[in-house]
N, C-alpha and C positions, 0 to 999 in steps of 0.2 A: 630617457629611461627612468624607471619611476623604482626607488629605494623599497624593497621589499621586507615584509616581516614575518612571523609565524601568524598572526593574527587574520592575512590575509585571506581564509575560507569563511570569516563573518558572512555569515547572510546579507546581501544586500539591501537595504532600505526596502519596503513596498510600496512606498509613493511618496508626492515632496512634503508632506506634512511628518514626514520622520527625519528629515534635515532641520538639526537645530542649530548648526554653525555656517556662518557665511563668512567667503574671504574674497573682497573688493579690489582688484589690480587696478594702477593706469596703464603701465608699460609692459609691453610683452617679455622684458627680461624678469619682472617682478612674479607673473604669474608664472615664468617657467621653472623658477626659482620655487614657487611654491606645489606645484603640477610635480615637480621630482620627488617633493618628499610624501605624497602620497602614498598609503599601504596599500592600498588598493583605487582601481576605477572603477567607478559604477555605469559609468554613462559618458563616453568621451566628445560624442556629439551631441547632447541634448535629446536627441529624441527620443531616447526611451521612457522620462519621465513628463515631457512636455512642460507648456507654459501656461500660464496664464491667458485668457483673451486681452490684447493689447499690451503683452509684454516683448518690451523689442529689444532684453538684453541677450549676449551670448553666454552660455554655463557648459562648465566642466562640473563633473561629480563626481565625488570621492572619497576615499575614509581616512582620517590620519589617525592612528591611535584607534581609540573606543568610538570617533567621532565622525559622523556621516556629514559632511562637508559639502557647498557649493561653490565655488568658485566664478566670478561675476569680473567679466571685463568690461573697462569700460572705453567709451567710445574717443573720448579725450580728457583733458584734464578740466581739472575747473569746479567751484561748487553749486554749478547749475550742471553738469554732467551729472555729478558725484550723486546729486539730488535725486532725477532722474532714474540712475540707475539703481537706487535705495528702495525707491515709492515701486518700479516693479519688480522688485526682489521682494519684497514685500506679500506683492498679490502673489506671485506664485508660489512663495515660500512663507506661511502666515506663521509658522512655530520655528521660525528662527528666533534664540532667545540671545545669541551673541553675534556680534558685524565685525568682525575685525581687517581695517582698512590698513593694507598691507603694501610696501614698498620704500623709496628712499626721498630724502626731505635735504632740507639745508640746516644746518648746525649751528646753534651759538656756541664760541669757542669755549665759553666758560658757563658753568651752571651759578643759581644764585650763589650757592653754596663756596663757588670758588674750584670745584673740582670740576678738570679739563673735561671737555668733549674733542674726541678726536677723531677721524675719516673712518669709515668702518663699521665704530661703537652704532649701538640701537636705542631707538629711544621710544619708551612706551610712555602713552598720554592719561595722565592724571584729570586733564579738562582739556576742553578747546577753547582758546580766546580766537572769536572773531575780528581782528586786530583793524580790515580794510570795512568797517561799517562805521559811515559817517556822511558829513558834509564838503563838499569842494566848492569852494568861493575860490573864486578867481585868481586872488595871491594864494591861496594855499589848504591843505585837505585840514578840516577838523573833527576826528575821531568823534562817535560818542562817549562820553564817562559812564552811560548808567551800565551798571555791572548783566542786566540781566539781558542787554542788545549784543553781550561780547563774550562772555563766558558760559560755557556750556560744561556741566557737570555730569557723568556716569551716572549710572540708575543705584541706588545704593546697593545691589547686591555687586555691581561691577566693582565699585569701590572698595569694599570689602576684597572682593577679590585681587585685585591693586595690591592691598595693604598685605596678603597673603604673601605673592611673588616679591615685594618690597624683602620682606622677611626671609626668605628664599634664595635672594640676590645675595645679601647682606653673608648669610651663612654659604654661599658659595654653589648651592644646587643648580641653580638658574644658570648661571653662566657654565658648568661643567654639561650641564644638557644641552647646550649651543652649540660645544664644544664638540660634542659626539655627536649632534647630526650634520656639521659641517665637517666634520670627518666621514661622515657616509657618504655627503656629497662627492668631499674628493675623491673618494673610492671609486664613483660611476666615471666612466672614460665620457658619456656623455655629460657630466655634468660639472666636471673637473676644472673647467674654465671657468665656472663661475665663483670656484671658490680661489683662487688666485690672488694673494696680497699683493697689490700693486708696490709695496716698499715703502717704508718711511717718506724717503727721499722725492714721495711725488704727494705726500703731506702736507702741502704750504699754505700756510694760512698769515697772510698778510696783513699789514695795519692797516686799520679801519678807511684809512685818510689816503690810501697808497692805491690812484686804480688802475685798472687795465686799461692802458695805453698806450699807445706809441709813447715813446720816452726820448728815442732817438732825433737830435735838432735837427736831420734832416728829411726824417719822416714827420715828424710834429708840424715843417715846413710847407708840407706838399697834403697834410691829409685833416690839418686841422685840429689835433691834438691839443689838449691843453685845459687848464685848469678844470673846470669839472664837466667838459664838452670830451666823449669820447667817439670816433668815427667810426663808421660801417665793422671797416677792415678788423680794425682789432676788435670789437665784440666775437668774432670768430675766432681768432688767432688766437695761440698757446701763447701759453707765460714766455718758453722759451722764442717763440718767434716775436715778439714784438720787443723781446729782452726784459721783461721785468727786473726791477732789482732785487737779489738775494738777500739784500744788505737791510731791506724792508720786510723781511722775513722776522714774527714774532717767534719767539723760543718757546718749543714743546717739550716739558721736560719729563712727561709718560713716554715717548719715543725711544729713551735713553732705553726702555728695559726690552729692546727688540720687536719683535712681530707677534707680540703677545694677543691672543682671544679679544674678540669683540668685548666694551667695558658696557653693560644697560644702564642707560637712565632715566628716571623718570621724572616729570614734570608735565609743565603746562605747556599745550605748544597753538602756535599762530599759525591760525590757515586761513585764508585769500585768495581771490584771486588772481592777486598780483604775484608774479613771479620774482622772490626778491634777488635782486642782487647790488645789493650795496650795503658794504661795513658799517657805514657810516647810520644807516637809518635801520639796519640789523641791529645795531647794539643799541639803537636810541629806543626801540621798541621792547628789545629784552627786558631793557632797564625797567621802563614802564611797565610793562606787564608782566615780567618775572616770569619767562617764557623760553624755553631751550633748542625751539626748533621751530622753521617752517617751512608749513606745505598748501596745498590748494585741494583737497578736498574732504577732508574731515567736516567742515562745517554744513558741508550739503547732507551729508549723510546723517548727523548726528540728534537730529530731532526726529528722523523718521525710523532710525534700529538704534537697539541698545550696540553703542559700540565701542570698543577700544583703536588707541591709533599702534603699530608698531612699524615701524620706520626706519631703515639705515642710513647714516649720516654720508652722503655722499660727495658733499659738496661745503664750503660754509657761507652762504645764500651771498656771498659779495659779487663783483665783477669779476672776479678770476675764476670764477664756478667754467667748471669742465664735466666732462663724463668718464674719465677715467678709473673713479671709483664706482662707477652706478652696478657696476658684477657683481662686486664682493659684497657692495653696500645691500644688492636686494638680496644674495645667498646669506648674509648675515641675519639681514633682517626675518627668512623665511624660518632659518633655525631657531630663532628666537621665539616665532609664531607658534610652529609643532611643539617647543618647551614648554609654550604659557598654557597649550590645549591639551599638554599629558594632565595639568593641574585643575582643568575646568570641568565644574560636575552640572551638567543643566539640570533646572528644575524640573519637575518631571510636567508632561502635558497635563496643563488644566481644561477641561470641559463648563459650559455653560449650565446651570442649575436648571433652564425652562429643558433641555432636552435629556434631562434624566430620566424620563419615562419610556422614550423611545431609545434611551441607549441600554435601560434597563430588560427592555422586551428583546431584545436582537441578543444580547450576555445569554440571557436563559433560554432559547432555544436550543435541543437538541442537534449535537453534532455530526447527525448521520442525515438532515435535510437541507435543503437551501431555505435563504428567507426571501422575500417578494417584496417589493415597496413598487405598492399601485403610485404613480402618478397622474392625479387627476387632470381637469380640463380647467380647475382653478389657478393649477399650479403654470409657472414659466419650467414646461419640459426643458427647452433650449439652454435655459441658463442650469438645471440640475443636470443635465446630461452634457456640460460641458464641463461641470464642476468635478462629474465623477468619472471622467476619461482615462486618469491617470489613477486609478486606485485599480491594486491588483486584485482577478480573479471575479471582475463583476462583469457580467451579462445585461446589456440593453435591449429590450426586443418592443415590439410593438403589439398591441394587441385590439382590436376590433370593440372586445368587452371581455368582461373577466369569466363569463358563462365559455365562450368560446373563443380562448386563444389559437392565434394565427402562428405562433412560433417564429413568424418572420425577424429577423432581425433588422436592424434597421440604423444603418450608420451615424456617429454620432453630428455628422457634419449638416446630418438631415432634419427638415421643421419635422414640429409633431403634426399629424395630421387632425384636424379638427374631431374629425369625428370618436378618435381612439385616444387608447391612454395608451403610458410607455409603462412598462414592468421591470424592476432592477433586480435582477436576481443576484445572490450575493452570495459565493462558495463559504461551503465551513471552514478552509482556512484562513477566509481573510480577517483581518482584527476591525472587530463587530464595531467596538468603539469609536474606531477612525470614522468608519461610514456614518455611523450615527450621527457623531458631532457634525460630519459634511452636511447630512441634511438637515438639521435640527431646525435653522431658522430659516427653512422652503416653503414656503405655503402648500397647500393641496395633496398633501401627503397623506398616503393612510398607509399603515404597516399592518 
């Protein structure tokens, strides 16, 4: 059930070129986390605004705030998924200006800074260090050093805008806005599971050097336990089931102040495709690269949309990593998302300068007619009329010659016929602009 507002009688988008926010799930609890706090739906199957040709991802559409929104699942993890799912969000969504890659990650327990990271907290990405691009020689992987194979930096207006919420955080707004849409959440009966604090007491975050293992001399016996060989068995099994020791439990000393609000932090965070889980080579890499978290798909995405990462800590990337925080961790993470997008003002759509002429002819025509855009025998019909499927209020028809139209219509899934041209006819409500800049770089157009 999706968190409702007064704002929800906004007019809906008129086609995907008025989506300028995109939000990237892996896991289905991530997107439903984010699918609740929507003000409105536009489009809960995808069809009403379509795709791209050769676009094979799934989309929800929606509005959070002032923000017309798509939501982009992806198919698995990974930053050749993540890639993938970027490059055709892209095609079908060209004036997206923000990506924000949404769900939960694994935690360094401590920031450079010295101030804890605990189960829960969110963590927004300052850069991406590509951490797993390098060499594997036979004894052992060698990273590369050059900075510009491993670090990925924000577009500078994202940056800026970084440095806004930073500001924000700091005087207390950011996290009281977290605060109130994970109180909406709990509010929803359907949605109230997600916001559930698991409790301190299932917080453990272990010494680096302490792993998941059988521990017991007679299971270490029978299963092979030991020094830094861990078995089948226990990579599944709970701390409790295999007995971990308590007594190897590092001390949290934010814990003391109860079940207090998700804490944000920001930084630099590691993404790979490797799924970490060991303390040991967790803190060897933080160390190196001054880095708060990792996950596996930020780097696929991050060349091809302007993006931000936000994340809940749900795990802290060792051998004891479970799933018992992944709820709260993506309801945290999702309230944190709708906060950062009450503060995001997109730039407004820019047009190309070569089709100012023909965006200028379609602005000044009178409002009481339609306009026409002949397409010639020069032009690729098939590719204009696939391009302008999704724009509302436009008319395809076919016509013989321009002396004596047929009025036929003529489906968009259909070739143009040799001998005719196709005719767009284009109502006076629809925004003259949009279409314009669609066709601007078509060939064989006459207006």
């Amino acid at each position: 059930m999706t968190v409702r507002d007064p704002m929800s009688a906004i007019s809906p988008p008129r086609c995907r070129n008025d989506f300028k926010v995109a939000i990237i799930c892996t896991l289905p609890v991530e997107a439903a986390a984010v699918e609740a706090l929507f003000d409105a739906h536009h489009d809960e199957t995808g069809e009403k605004y379509g795709k791209a040709p050769g676009d094979t991802n799934a989309y929800m559409l929606g509005r959070m705030g002032l923000h017309d929104v798509v939501l982009a699942f992806m198919p698995n993890m990974g930053k050749g998924a993540a890639a993938g799912v970027a490059a055709s969000l892209r095609s079908s969504y060209p004036q997206v200006q923000l990506a924000l890659i949404l769900g939960v990650c694994g935690g360094v327990p401590r920031r450079p800074d010295g101030q804890e990271i605990l189960l829960g907290d969110v963590v927004v990405s300052e850069g991406i260090v590509n951490y797993d691009v390098g060499r594997r020689y036979p004894d052992k992987f060698v990273g590369r050093d050059a900075v510009m194979h491993r670090l990925h930096r924000p577009t500078v207006e994202i940056q800026s805008f970084i440095a806004k919420l930073q500001m924000q955080r700091l005087r207390g707004y950011l996290p009281g806005r977290v605060k109130k849409h994970l109180s909406l959440l709990r509010s929803e009966p359907a949605t109230r599971s997600l916001t559930v604090h698991p409790g301190w007491a299932e917080d453990k975050l272990f010494k680096p050097w302490y792993h998941h293992q059988h521990h017991h001399h007679k299971s270490v016996r029978s299963c092979g336990c030991g020094n830094e060989r861990i078995c089948d068995r226990a990579r599944v099994a709970s701390c409790q089931e295999i007995k971990c020791d308590k007594r190897e439990l590092v001390p949290r000393q934010r814990r003391r102040g109860g079940n207090s609000p998700p804490m944000i932090h920001f930084g630099l965070v590691a993404s790979g495709d490797t799924l970490m889980r060991s303390g040991i080579h967790r803190d060897a890499i933080a160390s190196r690269e001054k880095v708060i978290a990792f996950e596996m798909e930020a780097a696929g995405v991050w060349d091809i949309l302007p993006c931000m990462l936000i994340k809940g800590v749900s795990d802290y990337a060792d051998s004891h990593k479970n799933k018992i925080w992944q709820r709260y961790a993506s309801a945290a993470a999702a309230a944190c998302l709708k906060s950062i997008l009450e503060q995001w003002t997109p730039e407004r759509q820019r047009f190309s300068p070569e089709g100012q002429d023909m965006r200028d002819a379609m602005d000044a025509r009178p409002d009481s007619w339609k306009d026409g855009v002949w397409i010639g025998a020069s032009a690729d019909s098939s590719v204009v009329a696939s391009t302008l499927t999704n724009e509302g209020g436009i008319n395809l028809h076919h016509h013989q010659a321009k002396e004596s139209p047929s009025n036929k219509e003529i489906p968009i899934s259909q070739p143009r016929p040799k001998n005719g041209n196709y005719r767009v006819e284009i109502e006076k409500d629809v925004i003259r602009s949009v279409v314009a800049n669609t066709l601007t770089n078509t060939g064989g157009i006459n207006l």
